[in-house]
C-alpha positions as CSV (number, residue, x, y, z in Angstrom):
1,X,22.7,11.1,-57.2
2,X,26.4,10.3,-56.2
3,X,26.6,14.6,-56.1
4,X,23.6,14.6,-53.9
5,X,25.0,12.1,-51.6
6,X,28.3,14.2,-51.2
7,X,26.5,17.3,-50.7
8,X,23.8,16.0,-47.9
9,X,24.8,12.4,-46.1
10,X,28.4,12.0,-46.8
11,X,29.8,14.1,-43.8
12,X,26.9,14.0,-41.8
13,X,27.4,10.3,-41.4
14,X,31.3,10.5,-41.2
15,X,30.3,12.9,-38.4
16,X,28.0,10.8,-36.7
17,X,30.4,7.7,-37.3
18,X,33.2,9.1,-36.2
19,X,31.2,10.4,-32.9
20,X,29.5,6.8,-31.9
21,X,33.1,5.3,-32.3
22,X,34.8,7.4,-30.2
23,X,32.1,7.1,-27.5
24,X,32.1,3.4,-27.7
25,X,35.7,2.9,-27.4
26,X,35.7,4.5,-23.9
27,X,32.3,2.4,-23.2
28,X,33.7,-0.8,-23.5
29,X,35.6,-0.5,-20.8
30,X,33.4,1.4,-18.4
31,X,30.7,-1.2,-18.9
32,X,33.0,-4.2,-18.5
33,X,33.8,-1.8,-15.2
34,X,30.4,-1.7,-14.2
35,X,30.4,2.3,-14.8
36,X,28.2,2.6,-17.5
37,X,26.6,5.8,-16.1
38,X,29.7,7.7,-15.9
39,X,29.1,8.0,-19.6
40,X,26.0,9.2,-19.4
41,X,27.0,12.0,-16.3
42,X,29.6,13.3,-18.8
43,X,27.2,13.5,-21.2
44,X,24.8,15.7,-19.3
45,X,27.7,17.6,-17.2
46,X,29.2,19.2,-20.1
47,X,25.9,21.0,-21.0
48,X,26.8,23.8,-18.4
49,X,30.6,24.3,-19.1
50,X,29.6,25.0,-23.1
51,X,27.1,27.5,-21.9
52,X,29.8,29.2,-19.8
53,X,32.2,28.8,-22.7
54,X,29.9,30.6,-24.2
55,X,29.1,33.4,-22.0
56,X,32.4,33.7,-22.0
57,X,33.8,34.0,-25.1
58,X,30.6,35.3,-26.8
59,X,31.5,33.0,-29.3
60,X,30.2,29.5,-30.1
61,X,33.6,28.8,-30.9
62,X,34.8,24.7,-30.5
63,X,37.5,26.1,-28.6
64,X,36.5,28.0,-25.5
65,X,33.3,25.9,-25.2
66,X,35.0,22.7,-25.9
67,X,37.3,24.0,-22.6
68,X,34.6,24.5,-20.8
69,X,33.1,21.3,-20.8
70,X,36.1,19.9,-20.8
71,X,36.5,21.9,-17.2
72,X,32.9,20.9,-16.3
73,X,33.7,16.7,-17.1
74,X,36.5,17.3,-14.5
75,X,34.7,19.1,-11.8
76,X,32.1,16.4,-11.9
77,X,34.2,13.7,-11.9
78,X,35.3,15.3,-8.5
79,X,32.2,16.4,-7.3
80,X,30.9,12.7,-7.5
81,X,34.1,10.9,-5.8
82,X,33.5,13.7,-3.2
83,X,29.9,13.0,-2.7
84,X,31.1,9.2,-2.5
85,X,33.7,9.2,0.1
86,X,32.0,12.1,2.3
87,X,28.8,11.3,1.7
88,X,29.0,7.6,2.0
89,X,26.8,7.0,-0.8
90,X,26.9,4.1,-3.2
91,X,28.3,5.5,-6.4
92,X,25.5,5.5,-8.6
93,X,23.7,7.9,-6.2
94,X,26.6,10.1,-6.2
95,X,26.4,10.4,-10.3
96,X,22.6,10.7,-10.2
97,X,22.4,13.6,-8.0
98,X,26.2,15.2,-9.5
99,X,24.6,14.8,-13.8
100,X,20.9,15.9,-13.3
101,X,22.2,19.2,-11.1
102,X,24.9,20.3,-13.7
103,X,22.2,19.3,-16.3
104,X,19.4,21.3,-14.7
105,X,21.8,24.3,-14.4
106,X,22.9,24.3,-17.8
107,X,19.1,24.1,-19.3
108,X,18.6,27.4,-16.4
109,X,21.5,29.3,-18.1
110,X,20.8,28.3,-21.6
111,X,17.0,29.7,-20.7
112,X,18.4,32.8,-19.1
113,X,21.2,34.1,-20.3
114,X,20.1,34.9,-23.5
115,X,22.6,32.6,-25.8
116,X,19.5,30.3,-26.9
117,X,19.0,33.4,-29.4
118,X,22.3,32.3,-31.3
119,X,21.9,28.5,-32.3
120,X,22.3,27.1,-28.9
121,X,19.4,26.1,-27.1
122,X,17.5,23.2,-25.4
123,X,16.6,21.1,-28.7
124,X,20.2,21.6,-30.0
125,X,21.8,20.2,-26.8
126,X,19.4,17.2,-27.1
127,X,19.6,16.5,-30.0
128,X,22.3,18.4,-32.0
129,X,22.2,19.4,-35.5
130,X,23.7,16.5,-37.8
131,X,21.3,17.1,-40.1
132,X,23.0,20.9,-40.6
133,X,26.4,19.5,-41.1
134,X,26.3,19.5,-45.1
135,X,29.3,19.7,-47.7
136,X,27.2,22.7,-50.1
137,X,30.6,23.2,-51.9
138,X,30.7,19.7,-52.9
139,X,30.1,18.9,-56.6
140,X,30.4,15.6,-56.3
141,X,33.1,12.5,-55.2
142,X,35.8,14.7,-57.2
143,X,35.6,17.0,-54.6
144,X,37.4,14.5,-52.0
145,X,40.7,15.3,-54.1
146,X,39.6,19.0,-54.5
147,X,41.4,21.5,-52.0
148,X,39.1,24.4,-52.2
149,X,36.4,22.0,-51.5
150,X,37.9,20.4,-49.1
151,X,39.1,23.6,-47.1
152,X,35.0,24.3,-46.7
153,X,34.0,20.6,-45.5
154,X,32.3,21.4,-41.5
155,X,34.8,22.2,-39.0
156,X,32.8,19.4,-36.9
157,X,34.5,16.8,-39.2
158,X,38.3,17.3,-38.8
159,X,37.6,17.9,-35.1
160,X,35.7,14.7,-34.4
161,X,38.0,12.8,-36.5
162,X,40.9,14.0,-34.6
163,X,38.9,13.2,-31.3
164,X,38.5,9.8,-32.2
165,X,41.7,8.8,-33.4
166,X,43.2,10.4,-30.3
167,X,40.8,8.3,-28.1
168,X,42.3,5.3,-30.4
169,X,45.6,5.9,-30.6
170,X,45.4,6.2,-25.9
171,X,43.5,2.9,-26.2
172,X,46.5,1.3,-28.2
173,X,49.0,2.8,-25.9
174,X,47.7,1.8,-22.7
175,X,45.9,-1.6,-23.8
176,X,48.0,-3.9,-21.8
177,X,46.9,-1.7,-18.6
178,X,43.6,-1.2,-19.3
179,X,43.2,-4.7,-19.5
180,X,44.8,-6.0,-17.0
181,X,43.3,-2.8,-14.8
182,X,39.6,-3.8,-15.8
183,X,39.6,-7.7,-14.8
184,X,41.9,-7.8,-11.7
185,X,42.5,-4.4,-10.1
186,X,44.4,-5.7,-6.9
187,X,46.6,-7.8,-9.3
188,X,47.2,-4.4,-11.0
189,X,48.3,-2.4,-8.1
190,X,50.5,-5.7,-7.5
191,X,52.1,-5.2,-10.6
192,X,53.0,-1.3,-9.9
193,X,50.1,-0.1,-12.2
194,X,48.7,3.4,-11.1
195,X,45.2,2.4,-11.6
196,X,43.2,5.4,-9.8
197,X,45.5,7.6,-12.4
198,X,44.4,4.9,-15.1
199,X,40.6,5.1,-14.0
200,X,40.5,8.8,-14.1
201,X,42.3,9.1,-17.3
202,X,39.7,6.7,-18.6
203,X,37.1,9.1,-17.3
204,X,38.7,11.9,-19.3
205,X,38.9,10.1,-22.3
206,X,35.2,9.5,-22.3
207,X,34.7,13.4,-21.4
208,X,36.5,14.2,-24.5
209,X,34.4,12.1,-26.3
210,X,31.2,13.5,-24.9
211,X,32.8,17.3,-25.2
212,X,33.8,16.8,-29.0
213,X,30.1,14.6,-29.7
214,X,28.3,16.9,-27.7
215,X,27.9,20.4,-30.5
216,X,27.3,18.1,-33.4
217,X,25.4,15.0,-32.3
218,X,23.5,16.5,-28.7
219,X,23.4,14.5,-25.4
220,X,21.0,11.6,-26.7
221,X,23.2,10.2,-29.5
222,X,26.5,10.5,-26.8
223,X,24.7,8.6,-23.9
224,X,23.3,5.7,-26.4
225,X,27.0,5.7,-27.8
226,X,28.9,5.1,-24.8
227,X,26.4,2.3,-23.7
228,X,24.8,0.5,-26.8
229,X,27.7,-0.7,-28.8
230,X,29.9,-1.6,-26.0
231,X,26.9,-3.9,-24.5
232,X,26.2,-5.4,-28.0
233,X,29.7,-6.0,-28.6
234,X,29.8,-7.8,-24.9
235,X,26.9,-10.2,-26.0
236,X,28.9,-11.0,-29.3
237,X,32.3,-12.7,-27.7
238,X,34.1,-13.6,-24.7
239,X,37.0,-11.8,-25.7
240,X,38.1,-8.1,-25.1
241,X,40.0,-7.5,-28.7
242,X,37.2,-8.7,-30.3
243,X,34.5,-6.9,-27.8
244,X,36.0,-3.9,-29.2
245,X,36.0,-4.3,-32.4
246,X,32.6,-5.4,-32.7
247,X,31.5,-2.3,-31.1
248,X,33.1,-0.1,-33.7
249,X,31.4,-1.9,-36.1
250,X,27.9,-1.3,-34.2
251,X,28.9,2.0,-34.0
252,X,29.4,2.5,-36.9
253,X,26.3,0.6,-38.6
254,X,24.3,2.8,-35.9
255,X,25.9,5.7,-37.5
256,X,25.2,5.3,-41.2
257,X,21.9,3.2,-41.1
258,X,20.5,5.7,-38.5
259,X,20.8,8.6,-40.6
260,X,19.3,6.9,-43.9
261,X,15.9,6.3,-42.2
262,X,16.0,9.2,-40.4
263,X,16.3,11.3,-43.3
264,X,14.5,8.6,-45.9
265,X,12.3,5.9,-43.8
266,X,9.1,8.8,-43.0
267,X,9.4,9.3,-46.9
268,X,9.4,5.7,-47.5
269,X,6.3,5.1,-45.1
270,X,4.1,8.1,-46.9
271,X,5.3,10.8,-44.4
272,X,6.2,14.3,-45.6
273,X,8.9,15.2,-43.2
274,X,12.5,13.6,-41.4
275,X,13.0,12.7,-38.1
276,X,16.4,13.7,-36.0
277,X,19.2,12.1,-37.0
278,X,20.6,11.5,-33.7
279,X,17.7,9.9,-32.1
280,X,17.5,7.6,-35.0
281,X,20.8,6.7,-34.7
282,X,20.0,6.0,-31.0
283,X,17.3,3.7,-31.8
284,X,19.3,1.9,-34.2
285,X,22.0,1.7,-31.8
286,X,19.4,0.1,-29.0
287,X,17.6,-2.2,-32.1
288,X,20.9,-3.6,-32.3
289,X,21.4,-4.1,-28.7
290,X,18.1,-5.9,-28.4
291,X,19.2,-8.7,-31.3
292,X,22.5,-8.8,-29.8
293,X,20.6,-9.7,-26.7
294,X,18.5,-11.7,-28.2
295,X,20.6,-13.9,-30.7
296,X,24.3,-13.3,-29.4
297,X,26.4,-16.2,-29.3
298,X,27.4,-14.9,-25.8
299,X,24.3,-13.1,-24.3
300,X,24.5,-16.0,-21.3
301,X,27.1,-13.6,-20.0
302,X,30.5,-15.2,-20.5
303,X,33.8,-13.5,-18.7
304,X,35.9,-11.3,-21.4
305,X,39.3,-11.8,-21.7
């Protein structure tokens, strides 16, 4: 059993974890910024630059793709302050019409181009393929402490750990601004902190979150990441610390839970066949939200501090 759990769930839920927690730590402060649907933009813009990473390199390579979506996060994030200071258009508009365009062309060049032949298409950027992400090589828990094992674990592991830890380790650094930045941004601008520089790095961080999610966990898991926890967390306490670490512990009981009854709760109601991962994990992630909303000690919408 423990061998079985190594091979098949172990790294497709460290994936998944490590995904929803780098997602949600961007989240919490978009939400508390009232920019929840940034998240989900990035989340649907970076559809088109992997496809031209793609066509690009010929490769489905993390690097080139991962650039180009990284490249298509950024002219988005453009595109939409564009639309919004030229346009004169309430922000939300401006990410509305910016997210389903890019989205829309990305589906056309997936459908045209001819790369849906070579394990990228629609249902992949949708949902992603957690369930593919398995650890054959394993023999067991031994093989944690094995380095031939360990040198064939999924590339999608290292990479999304690294994501998230760099998405951490920013947070840390630049706490004291963020927070101050999030609450009171005239009091912030008082105090000499460069918050447009600070609201678009934010922005970048969540694109890199999106870009490194996107391959293994698809566009449905990344939205309900960047959204769900954070929002549960928010209905939880009254302070920001706290807010966030309750959402990595949503995100991460979204993670692990999601993919047990996706892969065993059919089996355990008489069905014969799994449902995705990732939009289990979404569920879970919105179930969660709903009791949060429901039973949260702060769901009458106290400030965070």
């Amino acid at each position: 059993m423990g061998a079985e759990f190594v091979q098949f769930s172990l790294t497709p839920i460290l994936i998944g974890t490590f995904a929803a927690m780098a997602c949600a730590l961007p989240g919490n402060f978009l939400i508390l910024r009232r920019q929840a649907m940034i998240g989900d933009a990035i989340s649907h813009v970076v559809l088109p630059g992997i496809v031209v990473g793609f066509l690009v390199s010929g490769t489905i390579a993390a690097g080139p793709m991962g650039l180009g979506a990284a490249g298509a996060a950024i002219i988005a994030v453009i595109l939409i302050e564009a639309i919004r200071r030229f346009g004169r258009v309430e922000p939300g508009a401006a990410m509305g019409v910016v997210f389903t365009t890019m989205f829309a062309a990305g589906v056309l060049l997936l459908e045209q181009s001819g790369s849906s032949g070579v394990h990228l298409d629609v249902e992949h950027a949708l949902m992603g393929n957690l369930e593919q992400l398995i650890w054959l090589r394993a023999s067991g828990w031994d093989s944690l402490t094995d380095p031939a094992a360990l040198a064939t674990l999924p590339p999608e592991l290292p990479s999304m750990a690294l994501a998230c830890a760099l998405i951490a380790a920013l947070v840390v650094i630049f706490w004291r601004w963020l927070k101050i930045a999030t609450f009171d941004e005239g009091f912030a601008q008082s105090m000499g902190i460069p918050t447009g520089a600070l609201g678009f790095g934010l922005v970048i961080s969540a694109a890199l979150a999106a870009v490194a999610a996107f391959q293994a966990v698809g566009s449905i898991l990344v939205i309900a990441m960047f959204i769900c926890p954070p929002a549960s967390a928010r209905l939880m306490t009254n302070n920001l610390a706290a807010q966030v670490w309750w959402s990595l512990v949503f995100a991460a009981l979204s993670a692990s839970l999601g993919y047990v009854l996706a892969g065993y709760g059919p089996l355990w109601l008489g069905a014969q066949n799994s449902v995705s991962a990732a939009g289990m994990i979404a569920v879970v992630s919105g179930v969660i939200l709903g009791l949060a909303a429901l039973f949260g000690p702060h769901r009458k919408g106290a400030q965070a501090v």
